[in-house]
C-alpha positions in Angstrom: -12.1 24.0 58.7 -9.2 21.9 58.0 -5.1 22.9 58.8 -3.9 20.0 56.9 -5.2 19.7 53.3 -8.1 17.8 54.3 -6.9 15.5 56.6 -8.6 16.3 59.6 -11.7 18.6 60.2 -13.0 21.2 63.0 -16.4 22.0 62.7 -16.9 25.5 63.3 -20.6 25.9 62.6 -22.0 25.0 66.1 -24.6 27.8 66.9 -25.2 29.0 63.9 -29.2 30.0 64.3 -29.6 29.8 60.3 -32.2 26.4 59.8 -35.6 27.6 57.8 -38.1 25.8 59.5 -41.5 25.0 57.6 -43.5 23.4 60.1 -43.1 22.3 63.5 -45.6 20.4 66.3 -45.4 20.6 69.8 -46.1 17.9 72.3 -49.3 18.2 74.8 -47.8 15.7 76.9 -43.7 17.0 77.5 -43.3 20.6 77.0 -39.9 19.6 76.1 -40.7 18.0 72.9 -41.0 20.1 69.2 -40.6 18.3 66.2 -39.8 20.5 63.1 -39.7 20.1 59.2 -37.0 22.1 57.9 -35.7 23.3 54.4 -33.0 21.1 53.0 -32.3 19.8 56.8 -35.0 17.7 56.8 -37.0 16.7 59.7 -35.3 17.3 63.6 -36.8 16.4 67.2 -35.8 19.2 69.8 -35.8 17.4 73.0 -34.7 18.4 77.0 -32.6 21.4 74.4 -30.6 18.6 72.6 -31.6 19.2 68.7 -31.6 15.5 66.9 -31.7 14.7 63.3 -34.3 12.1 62.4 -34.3 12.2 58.9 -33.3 14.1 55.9 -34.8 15.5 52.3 -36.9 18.8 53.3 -39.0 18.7 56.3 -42.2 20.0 56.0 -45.6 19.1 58.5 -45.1 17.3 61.4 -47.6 15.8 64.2 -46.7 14.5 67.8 -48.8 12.3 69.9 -51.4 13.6 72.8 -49.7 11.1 75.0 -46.9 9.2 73.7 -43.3 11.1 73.1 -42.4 8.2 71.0 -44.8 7.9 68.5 -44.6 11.1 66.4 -45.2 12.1 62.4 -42.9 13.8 60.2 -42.8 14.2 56.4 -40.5 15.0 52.8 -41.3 17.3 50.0 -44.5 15.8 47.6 -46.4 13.5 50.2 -43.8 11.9 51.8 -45.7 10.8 55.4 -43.8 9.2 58.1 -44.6 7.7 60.9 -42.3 6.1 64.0 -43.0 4.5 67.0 -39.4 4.8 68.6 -38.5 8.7 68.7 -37.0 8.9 65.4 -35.3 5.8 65.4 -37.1 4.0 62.8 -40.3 5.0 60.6 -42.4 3.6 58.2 -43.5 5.7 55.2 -47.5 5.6 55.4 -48.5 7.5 52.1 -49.5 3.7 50.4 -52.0 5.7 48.5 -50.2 6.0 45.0 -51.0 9.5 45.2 -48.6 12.4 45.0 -49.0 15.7 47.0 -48.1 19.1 46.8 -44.6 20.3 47.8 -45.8 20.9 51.3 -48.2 18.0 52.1 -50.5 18.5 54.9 -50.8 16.2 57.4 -53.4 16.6 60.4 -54.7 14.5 63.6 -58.0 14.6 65.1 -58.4 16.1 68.3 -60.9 13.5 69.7 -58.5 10.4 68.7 -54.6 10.4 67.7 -55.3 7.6 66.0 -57.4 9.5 63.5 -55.0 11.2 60.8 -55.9 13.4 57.6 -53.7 13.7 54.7 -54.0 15.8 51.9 -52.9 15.1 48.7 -54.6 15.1 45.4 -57.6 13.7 47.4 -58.3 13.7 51.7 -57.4 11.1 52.9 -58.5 9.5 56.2 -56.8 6.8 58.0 -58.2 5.4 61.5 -55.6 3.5 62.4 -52.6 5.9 62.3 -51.8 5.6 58.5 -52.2 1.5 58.2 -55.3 2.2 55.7 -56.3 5.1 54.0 -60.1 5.8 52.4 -60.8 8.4 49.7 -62.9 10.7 50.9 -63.2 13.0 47.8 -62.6 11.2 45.0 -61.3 13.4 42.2 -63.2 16.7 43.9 -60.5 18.9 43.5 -59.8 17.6 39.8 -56.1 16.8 40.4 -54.8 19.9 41.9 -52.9 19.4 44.9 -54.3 20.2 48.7 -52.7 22.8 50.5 -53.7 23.3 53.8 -56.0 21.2 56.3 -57.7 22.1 59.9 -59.8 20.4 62.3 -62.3 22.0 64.8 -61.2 21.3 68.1 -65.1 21.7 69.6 -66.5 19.4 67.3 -63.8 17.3 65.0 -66.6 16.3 62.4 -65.8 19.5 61.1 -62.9 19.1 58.5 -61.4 22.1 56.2 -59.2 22.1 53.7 -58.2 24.2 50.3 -56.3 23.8 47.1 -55.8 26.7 45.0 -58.1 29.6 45.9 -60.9 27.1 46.8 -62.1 26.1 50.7 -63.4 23.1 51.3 -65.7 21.9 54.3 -67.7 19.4 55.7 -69.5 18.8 59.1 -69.7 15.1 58.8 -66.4 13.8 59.5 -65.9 13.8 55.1 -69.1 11.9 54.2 -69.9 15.4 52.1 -68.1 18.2 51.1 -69.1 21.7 50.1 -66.9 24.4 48.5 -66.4 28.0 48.2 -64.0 30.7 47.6 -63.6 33.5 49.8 -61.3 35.6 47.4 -61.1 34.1 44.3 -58.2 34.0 42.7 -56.2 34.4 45.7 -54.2 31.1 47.3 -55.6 30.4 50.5 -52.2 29.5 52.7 -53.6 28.9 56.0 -56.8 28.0 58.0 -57.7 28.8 61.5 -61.0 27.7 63.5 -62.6 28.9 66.8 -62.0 27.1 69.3 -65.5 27.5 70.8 -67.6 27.5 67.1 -66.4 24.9 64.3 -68.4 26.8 61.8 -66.4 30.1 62.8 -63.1 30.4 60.4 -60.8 32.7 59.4 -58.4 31.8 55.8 -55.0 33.8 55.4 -54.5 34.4 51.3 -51.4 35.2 49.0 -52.3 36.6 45.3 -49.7 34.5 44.1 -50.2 31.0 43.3 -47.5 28.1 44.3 -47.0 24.8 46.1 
């Protein structure tokens, strides 16, 4: 609000509880940590209640570190991946794989080794050393639609899931081999859960419309 043509300004938004939030991820190690991907608003860390902006676009998937606040990933519409080592100060973009993604690119870490990231986009992609280099592991298996959704078992992280379209992926080798299926076909799988006690035990959540 401004009393004098523009001159000066008041901000009178403060508390306004109106931010659509995509995606967020919790830390293990301070309960006081979230980091959040929102729409329009980009990506925010919520820390000790004090709500920072870190960086901007739309914020979609984000991943925080088992043990270290400052290291934390966050990411843009299309396969925008960032990664930062100073709580948001800086980051490095670490999608170097020429590939685009889907609107909502999904991101995950291993739960044996932080170190250990998934991404997918047109392909999975694995990275052991926190997105520095990236292997293929399906190379052209979903024929150039986008991924949508990625999970790791917790009991036994060899066990990797993912979809695109109406089709789930697996594979119980850490992605040396993949094999496919579709619970309901034509319907868009839009999430993936695992037992935490059985990797082979999964439920999918499914939409009958199609969309990134």
């Amino acid at each position: 609000m401004s009393d004098d043509y523009g001159n000066t300004w008041t901000d009178i938004s403060a508390g306004l509880e109106i931010t659509q939030f995509y995606a967020f991820s919790n830390s293990q190690n301070n309960s006081q940590l979230i980091v959040a991907g929102s729409q329009d608003n980009g990506s925010n860390k919520l820390l000790n209640g004090v709500w920072t902006h870190v960086f901007g676009a739309d914020g979609f998937e984000a991943l925080t570190h088992p043990v270290n606040d400052d290291i934390f990933y966050c990411s843009y519409q299309s396969g925008g991946i960032l990664r930062t080592y100073n709580g948001g100060v800086n980051f490095d973009n670490i999608n170097t794989t020429g590939q685009d993604g889907a609107w909502l690119t999904p991101i995950a870490m291993s739960p044996a080794n932080p170190s250990t990231i998934w991404m997918g986009l047109k392909d999975m992609w694995l990275s052991y050393d926190e997105g520095y280099n990236w292997e293929n592991t399906t190379n052209g298996l979903t024929q150039g639609q986008n991924i949508d959704e990625i999970a790791i078992a917790k009991s036994n992280p060899s066990y990797i899931y993912f979809s695109s379209k109406d089709e789930l992926f697996y594979s119980t080798d850490n992605g040396s081999t993949w094999t496919s299926t579709k619970p309901v076909p034509g319907y868009y799988i839009t999430g993936i859960a695992i037992s935490d006690e059985n990797a082979s035990k999964v439920w999918v959540s499914a939409s009958s419309g199609y969309g990134d």
